[in-house]
N, C-alpha and C positions, 0 to 999 in steps of 0.2 A: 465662205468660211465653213470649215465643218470642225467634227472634234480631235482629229486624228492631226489638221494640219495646227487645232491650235497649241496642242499638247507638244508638236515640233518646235513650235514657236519657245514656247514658252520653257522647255526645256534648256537651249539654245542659252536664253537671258540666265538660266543659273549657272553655266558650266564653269566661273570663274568666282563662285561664292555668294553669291547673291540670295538671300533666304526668303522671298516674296517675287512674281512676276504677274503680271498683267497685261492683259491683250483688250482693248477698246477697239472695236468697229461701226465705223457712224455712215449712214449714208441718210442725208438728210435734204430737203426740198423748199425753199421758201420763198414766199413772195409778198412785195409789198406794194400797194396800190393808195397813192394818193389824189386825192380832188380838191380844188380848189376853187369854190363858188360854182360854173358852169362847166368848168372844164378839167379834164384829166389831167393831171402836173406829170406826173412820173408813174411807170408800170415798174418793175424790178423783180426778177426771178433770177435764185442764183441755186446750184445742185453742188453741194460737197458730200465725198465719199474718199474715206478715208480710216486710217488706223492710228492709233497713239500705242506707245507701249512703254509699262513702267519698271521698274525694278528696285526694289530697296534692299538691304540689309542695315537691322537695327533701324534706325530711326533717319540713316541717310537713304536718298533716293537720286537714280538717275532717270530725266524722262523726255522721251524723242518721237515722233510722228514722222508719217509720211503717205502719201496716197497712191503708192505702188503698193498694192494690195496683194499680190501676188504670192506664191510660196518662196522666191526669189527675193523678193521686195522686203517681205517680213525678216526671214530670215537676213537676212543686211544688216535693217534694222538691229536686230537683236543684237547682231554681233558689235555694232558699234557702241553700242548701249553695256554692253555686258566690259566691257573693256575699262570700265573706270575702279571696278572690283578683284582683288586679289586674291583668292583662296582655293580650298579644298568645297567639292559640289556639296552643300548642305541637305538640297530637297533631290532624292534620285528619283522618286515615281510620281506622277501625275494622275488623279484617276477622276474623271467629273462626278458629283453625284448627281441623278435625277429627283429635282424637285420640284414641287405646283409652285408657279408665280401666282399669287392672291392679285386677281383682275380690279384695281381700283380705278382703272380709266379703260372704259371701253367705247368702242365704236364699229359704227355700217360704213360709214361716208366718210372718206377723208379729204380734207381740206386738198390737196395739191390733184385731186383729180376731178376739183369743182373748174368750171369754165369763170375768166376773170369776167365774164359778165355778169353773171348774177354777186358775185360782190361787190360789182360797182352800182348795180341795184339798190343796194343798201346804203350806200354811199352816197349816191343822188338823193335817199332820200332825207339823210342825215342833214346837207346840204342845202335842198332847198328846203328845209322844214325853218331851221335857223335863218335863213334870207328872208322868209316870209314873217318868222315872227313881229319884225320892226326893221323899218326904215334907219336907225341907226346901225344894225348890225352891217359894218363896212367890208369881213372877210366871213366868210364859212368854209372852213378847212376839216375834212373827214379822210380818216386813212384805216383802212384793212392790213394788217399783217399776220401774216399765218405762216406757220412748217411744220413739216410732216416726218419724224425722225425714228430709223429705223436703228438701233442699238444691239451691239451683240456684244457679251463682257465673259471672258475668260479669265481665270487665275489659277495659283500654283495649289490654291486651298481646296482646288477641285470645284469652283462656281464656272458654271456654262449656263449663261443665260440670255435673253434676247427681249425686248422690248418693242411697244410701238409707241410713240407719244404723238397728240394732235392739236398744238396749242394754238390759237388765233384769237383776234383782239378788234376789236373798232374803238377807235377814238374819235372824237368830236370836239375841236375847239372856235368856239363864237373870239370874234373883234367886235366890242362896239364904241364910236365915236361920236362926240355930238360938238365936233369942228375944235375943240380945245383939250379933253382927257380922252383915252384910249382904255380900255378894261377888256377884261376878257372871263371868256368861262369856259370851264373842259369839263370832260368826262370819259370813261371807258369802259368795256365790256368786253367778258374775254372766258374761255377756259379752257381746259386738257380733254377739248368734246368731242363728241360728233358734229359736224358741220348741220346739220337738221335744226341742231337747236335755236338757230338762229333765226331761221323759219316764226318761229312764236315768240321771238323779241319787240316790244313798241320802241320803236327807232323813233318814231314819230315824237314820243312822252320824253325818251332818251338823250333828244337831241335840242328840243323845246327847251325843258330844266338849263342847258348850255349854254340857249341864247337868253333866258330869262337872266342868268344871275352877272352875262354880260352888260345888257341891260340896265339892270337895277343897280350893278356897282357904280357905274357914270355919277349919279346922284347920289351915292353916299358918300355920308361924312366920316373925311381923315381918320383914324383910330389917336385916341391921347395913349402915350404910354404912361404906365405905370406896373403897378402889382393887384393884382386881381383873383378872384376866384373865375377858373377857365371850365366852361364845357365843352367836352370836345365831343363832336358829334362821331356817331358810328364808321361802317368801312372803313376808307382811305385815310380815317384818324389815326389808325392802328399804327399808319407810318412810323409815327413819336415815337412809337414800341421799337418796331420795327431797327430802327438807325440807333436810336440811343442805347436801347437796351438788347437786342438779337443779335446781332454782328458782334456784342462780346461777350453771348454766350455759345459762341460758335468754336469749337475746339483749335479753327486757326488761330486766333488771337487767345484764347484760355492758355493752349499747351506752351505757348511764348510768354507768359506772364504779361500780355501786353490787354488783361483785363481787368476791369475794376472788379469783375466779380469771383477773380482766380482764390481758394482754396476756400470759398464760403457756401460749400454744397451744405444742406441741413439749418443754416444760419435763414435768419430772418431778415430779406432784402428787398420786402415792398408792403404796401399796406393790407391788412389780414383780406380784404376785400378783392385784393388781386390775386388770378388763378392765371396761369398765361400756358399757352398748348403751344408747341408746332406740330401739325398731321399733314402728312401729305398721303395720307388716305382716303381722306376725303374724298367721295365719288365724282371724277369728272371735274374737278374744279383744277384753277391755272397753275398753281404750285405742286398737282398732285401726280404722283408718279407710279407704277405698281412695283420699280425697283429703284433704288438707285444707281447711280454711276461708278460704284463700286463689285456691284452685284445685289445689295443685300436686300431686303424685303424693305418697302417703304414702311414705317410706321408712324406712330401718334405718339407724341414725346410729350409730358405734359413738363414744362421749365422749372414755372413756380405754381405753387400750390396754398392756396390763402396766405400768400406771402413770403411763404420759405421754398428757399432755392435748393429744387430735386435733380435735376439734371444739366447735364449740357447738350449741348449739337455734337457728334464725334464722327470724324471719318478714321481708318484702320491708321494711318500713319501715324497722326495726332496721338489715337488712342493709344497707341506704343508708347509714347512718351506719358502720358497721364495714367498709365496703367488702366485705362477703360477700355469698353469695348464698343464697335459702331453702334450707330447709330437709328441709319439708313439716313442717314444726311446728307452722302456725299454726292455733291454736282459736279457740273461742268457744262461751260458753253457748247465746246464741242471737240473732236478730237484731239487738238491742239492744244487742249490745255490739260495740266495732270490735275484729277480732280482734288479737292479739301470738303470740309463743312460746311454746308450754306444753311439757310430757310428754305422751306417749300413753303405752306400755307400758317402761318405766325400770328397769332391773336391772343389776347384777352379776353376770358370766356365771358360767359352771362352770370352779371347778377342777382339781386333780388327785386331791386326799384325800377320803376317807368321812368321813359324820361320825362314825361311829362311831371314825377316827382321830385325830380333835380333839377328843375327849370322851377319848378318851384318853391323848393327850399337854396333858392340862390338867391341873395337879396339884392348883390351886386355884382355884374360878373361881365366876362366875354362868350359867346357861344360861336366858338368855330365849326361851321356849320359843313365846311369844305377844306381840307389841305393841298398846300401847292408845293415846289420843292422846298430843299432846305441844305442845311449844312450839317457836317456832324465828327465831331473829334474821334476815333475810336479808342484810341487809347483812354481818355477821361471821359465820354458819354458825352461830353458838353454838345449843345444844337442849338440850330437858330432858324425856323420855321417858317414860312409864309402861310397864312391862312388865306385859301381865297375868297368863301363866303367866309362876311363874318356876321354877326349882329348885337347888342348889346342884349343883358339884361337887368332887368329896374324894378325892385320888389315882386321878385317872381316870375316874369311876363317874359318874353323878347319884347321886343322894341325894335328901336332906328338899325336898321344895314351901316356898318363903317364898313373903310377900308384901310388897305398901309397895315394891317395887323403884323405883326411877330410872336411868335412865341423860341423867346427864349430863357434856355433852364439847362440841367444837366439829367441825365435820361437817370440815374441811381436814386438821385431826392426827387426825380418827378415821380417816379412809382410809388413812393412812402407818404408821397403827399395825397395820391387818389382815396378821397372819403366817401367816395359814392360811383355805382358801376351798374348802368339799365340792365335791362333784358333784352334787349333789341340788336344783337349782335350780327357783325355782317361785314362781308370782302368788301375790296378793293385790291385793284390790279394793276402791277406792274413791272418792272425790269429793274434786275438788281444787280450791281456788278460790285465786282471784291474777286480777290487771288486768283478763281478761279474763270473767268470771264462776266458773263451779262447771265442771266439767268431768269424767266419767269418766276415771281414770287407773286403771291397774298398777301396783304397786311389787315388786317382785322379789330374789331372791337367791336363791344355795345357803346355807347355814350356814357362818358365817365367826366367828372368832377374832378380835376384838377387844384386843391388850397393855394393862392398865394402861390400867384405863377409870376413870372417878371414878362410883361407886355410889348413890345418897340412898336410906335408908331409916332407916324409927323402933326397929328394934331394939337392945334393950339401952339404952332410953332411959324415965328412967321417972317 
C-alpha cells in the first residue's frame, strides 16, 4: 500500500456520491497454543491479510472486503461498493495530512517471531505448578495466545496512518475433585507488550492462586441467596461496569436509542463516589492502542465523573447521527468487520478508602473476591453474574469461602448504589465481542461496596 494507490482507491468509492471513504489494511499473525496437564492438545497459527473498505453518505453506509489486495483487487472492490449510491461526486480532492502517531504501545520483540517453544515454557510451567499443588487438582489446562497486527487506515478526510499492535495473553485454569463435586479456578495475564515482559512474570505465584481457589472451593459452603451488602473485589470486578454499564455507553447502542443512558449527558447517573475512565492510552496495557480503527489518536475518555455522565464512546458514523464527534473508540476484529464503538481499557477509578476500610465498615455482606461469566441485557442493563471466589463477611472480618454465588441487579441502580470505592485499582483481561467482532478489552476497578445487592445462590435449599 502506498498514498498514491490509496487516494485511487478511495477516489473510485466517491464517484457515484458518496461523501466519506475508507480503506482498512490488516495483515495480522496469530497463534494459539494449548496444554493439557503433560501434554500439548493443540498448536494453531493462522496469517490473514487483507482490506475492508467502507463508504457512507449521511448516516447510511456500504461495506465489503476482500484479500486481493492488489491495485485491481481494490479498485473492484470500490466499484462494487460505490454502486449502492446515486449522485453528483461530493469529495473531488484527496490530500493526506502528516501527522506524529502518540506511541502508547511500543515494542523490541514481537510475539509471532518468538519460537513456540519458549511459550510452551511458560506453559509447562503453569501446568505442572497447578498439578503439584494437590492431589485433588484432576485437570491443569494453560493456553498462550498472541497476534501481531499490522494496520494501515486511509480516508477521504485525509488520514494515512499505520499501526503495530502486540497483544498476548496466558490463561490458567485448575479442576479440582475430591470423587463427588468438581470446582474450578482461572486466571490471566496479558497485554499490547513487548513479549520480554513476560520474562519477569511469577507464573509460579500466578498459577498457584488458580489451583489454590480450585482447591478451597470443593469445601465451601453453598451460597444462601438473599440481599446483601456486596464487595466486590478489584480487576476482573470491573466486568459488572464493564457489561451493565459500558456497552451502553458505547455510541452503537446510544445513537439507536437502545440505551438506558441516551440523552442524560450532564445528568446525575451513579453515586457521587463514582468516577469511571475508558483510556486506551494507557502504556502497553491489553485494551490500549496508539490509534484507532478509524485513524484517530487513541485517547482517555473520562464517562462519569463523581457521578455525572460526561461523555460517550463515539465512532465517526454514530457520531453523524448524535451530532458528536469521535472518540478514538472505534474497533474492530479485523478487516471483515466495518468498525463501531467499543471499550479499550474501562474502569472505575480510585477512591479514597482501603479496602481493608470496607471490609470493615461491612457488618454483613458478600465479598466477591473473583468474577466468572455472566449474562447481560443491553438494552435494560439487567445481569446475572457468577462469582468465582467468594467469601462471606461477619462484623467486619471475611470468614467461611461459599460458593453457587450470583450477583444479580441491573447495571443503572448498581452504580447509584456504590457507597464506598478503595484505592487499590487494577486490570483484568479479556475478549469482548459486540457489532463489531471479539476484540481485547480491560475491565478495571479498585474494590467497591455494593448496598443492597440481590444474591442467587442454592444454599439452604434441599
Amino acid at each position: 500500500m502506498n498514498k498514491n494507490l490509496a487516494k485511487k482507491v478511495l477516489k473510485e468509492c466517491l464517484t457515484t456520491g458518496g461523501d466519506f471513504a475508507e480503506l482498512f489494511i490488516e495483515d495480522k499473525i496469530s497463534n494459539s497454543i494449548r496444554r493439557v496437564g503433560d501434554q500439548i492438545e493443540d498448536i494453531n497459527t493462522s496469517h490473514i491479510y487483507g482490506a475492508g473498505i467502507r463508504i457512507l453518505k449521511e448516516n447510511e453506509e456500504v461495506y465489503g472486503y476482500t484479500n486481493d489486495i492488489s491495485e485491481e483487487g481494490l479498485l473492484k472492490l470500490a466499484k462494487q461498493l460505490n454502486k449502492a449510491y446515486h449522485g453528483p461526486v461530493l469529495v473531488s480532492e484527496i490530500e493526506f495530512t502528516d501527522c506524529k502517531v502518540e506511541e502508547h504501545t511500543k515494542f523490541k520483540t514481537l510475539s509471532k517471531d518468538i519460537p513456540n517453544s519458549k511459550k510452551l515454557d511458560y506453559l509447562e510451567i503453569c501446568t505442572k505448578t497447578m498439578q503439584a499443588y494437590s492431589p485433588l487438582i484432576v485437570q491443569a489446562l494453560a493456553h498462550f495466545a498472541d497476534e501481531t497486527q499490522f494496520v494501515t487506515i486511509a480516508n477521504s478526510n485525509g488520514v494515512y496512518k499505520s499501526d503495530v499492535r502486540n497483544h498476548q495473553r496466558v490463561s490458567a485454569n485448575a479442576v479440582a475433585s475430591d470423587g463427588k463435586n468438581m470446582e474450578q479456578g482461572f486466571n490471566s495475564y496479558g497485554g499490547n507488550f513487548d513479549f520480554s515482559k513476560f520474562d519477569t512474570y511469577d507464573f509460579v505465584d500466578f498459577s498457584t492462586k488458580v489451583a489454590q481457589a480450585a482447591v478451597e472451593t470443593l469445601t465451601a459452603d453453598e451460597m444462601v441467596g438473599g440481599v446483601y451488602d456486596v464487595v466486590i473485589h478489584n480487576a476482573f470486578g470491573g466486568v459488572i461496569f464493564h457489561e451493565a454499564c459500558g456497552h451502553a455507553l458505547e455510541a452503537t447502542s446510544v445513537a439507536k436509542n437502545l440505551s438506558v443512558f441516551c440523552g442524560k449527558l450532564g445528568e446525575k447517573i451513579a453515586a457521587d463516589c463514582v468516577t469511571a475512565i475508558d483510556d486506551g492510552t494507557i502504556p502497553n496495557e491489553w485494551g490500549s492502542e496508539n490509534i484507532d480503527d478509524e485513524g484517530n489518536p487513541s485517547r482517555r475518555n473520562v464517562l462519569i465523573e463523581n457521578g455525572i455522565l460526561k461523555s460517550y464512546m463515539v465512532d465517526m458514523r454514530n457520531g453523524r447521527r448524535m451530532k458528536a464527534s469521535p472518540t478514538g473508540s472505534t474497533r474492530r476484529q479485523n478487516y471483515r468487520y466495518s468498525p463501531t464503538s467499543r471499550m479499550t481499557n474501562t474502569y472505575i477509578a480510585n477512591g479514597t478508602s482501603t479496602p481493608e476500610e470496607i471490609i470493615a465498615n461491612t457488618k454483613y455482606g458478600l465479598f466477591a473476591k473473583t468474577m466468572s461469566g455472566g449474562s447481560v441485557n443491553p438494552a435494560t442493563g439487567e445481569f446475572n453474574f457468577s462469582v468465582g471466589e467468594a467469601f462471606m463477611i461477619e462484623d467486619g472480618k471475611i470468614t467461611k469461602r461459599v460458593k453457587g454465588a450470583t450477583l444479580i441487579g441491573n447495571g443503572k441502580d448498581t452504580i447509584m448504589n456504590i457507597d464506598m470505592v478503595a484505592n487499590n485499582q487494577s486490570f483484568g483481561y479479556g475478549m469482548c465481542g459486540s457489532a463489531s467482532g471479539s476484540i481485547p478489552t480491560c475491565v478495571g476497578q479498585p474494590t467497591i461496596r455494593v448496598k443492597k445487592m440481590t444474591v442467587g445462590g442454592n444454599g439452604g435449599n434441599k
